[in-house]
N, C-alpha and C positions, 0 to 999 in steps of 0.2 A: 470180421466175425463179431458177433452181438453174443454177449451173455450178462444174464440178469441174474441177480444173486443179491437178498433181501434188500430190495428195491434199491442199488444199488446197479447202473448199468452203463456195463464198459464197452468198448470199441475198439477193435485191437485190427491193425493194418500196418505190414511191415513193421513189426516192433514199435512202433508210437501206439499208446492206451490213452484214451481219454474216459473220465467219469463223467456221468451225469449220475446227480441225485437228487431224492426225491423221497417227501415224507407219505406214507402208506396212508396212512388217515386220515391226512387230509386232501390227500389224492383223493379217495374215494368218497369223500362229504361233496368237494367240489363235482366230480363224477355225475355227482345223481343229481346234483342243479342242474351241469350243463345238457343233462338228458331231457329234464323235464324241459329247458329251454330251448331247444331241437323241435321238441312237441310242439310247444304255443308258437312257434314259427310254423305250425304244418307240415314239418319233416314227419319221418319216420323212420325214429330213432334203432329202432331194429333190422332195418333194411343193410345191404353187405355193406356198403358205401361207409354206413355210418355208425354199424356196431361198436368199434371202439375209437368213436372223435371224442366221446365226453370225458373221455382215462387220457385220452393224447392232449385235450384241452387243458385238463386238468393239470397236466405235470408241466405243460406249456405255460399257462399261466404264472405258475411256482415261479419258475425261470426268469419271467419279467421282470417278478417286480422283487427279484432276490436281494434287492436292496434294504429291506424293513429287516431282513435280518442282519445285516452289516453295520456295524461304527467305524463312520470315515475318521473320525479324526482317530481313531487305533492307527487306521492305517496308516498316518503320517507319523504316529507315534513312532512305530514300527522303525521307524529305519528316518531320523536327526541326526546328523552330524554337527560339527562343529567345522566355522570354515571361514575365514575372513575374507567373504565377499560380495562387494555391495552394489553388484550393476543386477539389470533385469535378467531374470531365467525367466523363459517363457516356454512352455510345452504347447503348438497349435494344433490345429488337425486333428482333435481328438476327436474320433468319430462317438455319435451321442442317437441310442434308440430306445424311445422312453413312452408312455400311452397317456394321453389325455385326461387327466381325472374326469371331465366333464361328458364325455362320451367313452372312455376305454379304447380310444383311437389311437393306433400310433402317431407319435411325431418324432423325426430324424432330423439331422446336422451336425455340425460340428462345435467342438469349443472349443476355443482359444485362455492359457490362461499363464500369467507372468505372477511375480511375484520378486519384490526387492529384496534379499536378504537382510538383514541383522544378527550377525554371529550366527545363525544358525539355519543350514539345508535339508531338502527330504530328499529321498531318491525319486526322480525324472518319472519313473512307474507310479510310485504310489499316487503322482498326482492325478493319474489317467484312472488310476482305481477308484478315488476320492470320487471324481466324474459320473464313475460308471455304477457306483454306489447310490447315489444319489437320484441317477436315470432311471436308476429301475427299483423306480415306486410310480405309484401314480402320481403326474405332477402338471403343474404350469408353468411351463418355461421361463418366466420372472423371477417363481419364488427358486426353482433350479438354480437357476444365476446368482442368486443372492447365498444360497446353502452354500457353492461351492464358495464360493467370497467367503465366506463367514468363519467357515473350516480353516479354511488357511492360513486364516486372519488371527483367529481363536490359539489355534494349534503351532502354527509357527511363530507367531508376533514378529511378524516382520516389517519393514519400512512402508510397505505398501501392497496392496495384492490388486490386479486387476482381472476379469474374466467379460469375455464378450462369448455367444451362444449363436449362429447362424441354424435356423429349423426350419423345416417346412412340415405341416400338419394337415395329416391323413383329414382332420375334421372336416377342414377347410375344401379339400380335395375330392374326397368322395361323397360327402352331404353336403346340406346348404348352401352355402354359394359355391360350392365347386368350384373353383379359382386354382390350377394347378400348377400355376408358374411362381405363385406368392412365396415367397420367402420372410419371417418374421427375425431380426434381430432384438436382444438384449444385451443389455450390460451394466454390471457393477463396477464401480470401486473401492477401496481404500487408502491412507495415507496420500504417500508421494503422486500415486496416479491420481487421487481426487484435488489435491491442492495445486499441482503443479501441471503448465496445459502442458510444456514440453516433454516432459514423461508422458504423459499419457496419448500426446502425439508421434510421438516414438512407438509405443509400443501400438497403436492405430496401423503406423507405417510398416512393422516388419510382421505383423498376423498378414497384411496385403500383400507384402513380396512374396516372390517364389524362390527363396533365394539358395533352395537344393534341387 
């Protein structure tokens, strides 16, 4: 069942609620863009089809790129321990859906990302947070790669932070060259993984295993 209650809208099935939210005002500013954009494409904004895409675009959008309202490194803040230990943690498989600044395109993949300890850990979650903060802005997967690197870097100080980014981009795929098997990688480092080839071929080696 759906109920909306100052724009605020939950989803209730077998006792799990999920929220979505969603600001009213600026719903409705983006609203009358996307209408008028409907138009100069030659829709017609009024027809059943399309009465309410520019309010469902609208909150849609919000969602994307809910990132410009987040500060990742809170999130790491959030939850530090103290922990004497100094081999690689690596969280991989984070899955990553983020839009092209250059077209507003999506591009999806995954990222992979380690980090050496020095006296001090985050919680396995927050790094996937950190991630997802960051995907959902509008971006180019380089400077993506380097934010998460940076944060970790910044916020933990730890011996080393590595992050590698596997994407494939809508741009690429439905416009201009259409190319839909392409896959682009990136990747950063710091410390231990940039000085040292054997760390950072380590951590190469077990993002590639399957080892669950």
């Amino acid at each position: 069942m759906e109920i909306v209650n100052n724009g605020v809208k939950t989803f209730e099935d077998s006792g799990y609620v999920s929220i979505d939210k969603w600001n009213d005002e600026k719903t409705a500013k983006l609203a009358e863009h996307y209408k008028a954009i409907l138009e100069l494409i030659g829709e017609d904004p009024d027809r059943e089809g399309l009465v309410d895409t520019p309010v469902r675009v609208a909150k849609a959008i919000q969602f994307l790129t809910k990132g410009y309202g987040i500060e990742p490194k809170d999130i790491l803040k959030s939850a530090i321990f103290r922990e004497d230990y100094k081999q690689m943690v690596i969280v991989k498989d984070i899955e990553i859906y983020s839009m092209c600044e250059h077209h507003m395109i999506p591009f999806y993949g995954k990222a992979h990302v380690a980090y050496i300890p020095n006296k001090y850990i985050t919680g396995l979650s927050k790094i996937a947070h950190v991630v997802e903060a960051y995907a959902r802005r509008l971006q180019v997967q380089e400077r993506l790669t380097m934010q998460i690197r940076d944060c970790l870097q910044e916020t933990l100080d730890p011996m080393g932070v590595a992050v590698v980014i596997e994407a494939s981009h809508m741009c690429m795929q439905m416009r201009g060259v259409q190319k839909q098997n392409s896959v682009t990688t990136t990747s950063a480092f710091t410390g231990a993984f940039l000085r040292e080839t054997k760390t950072r071929e380590e951590f190469i080696h077990l993002i590639a295993s399957r080892l669950h």
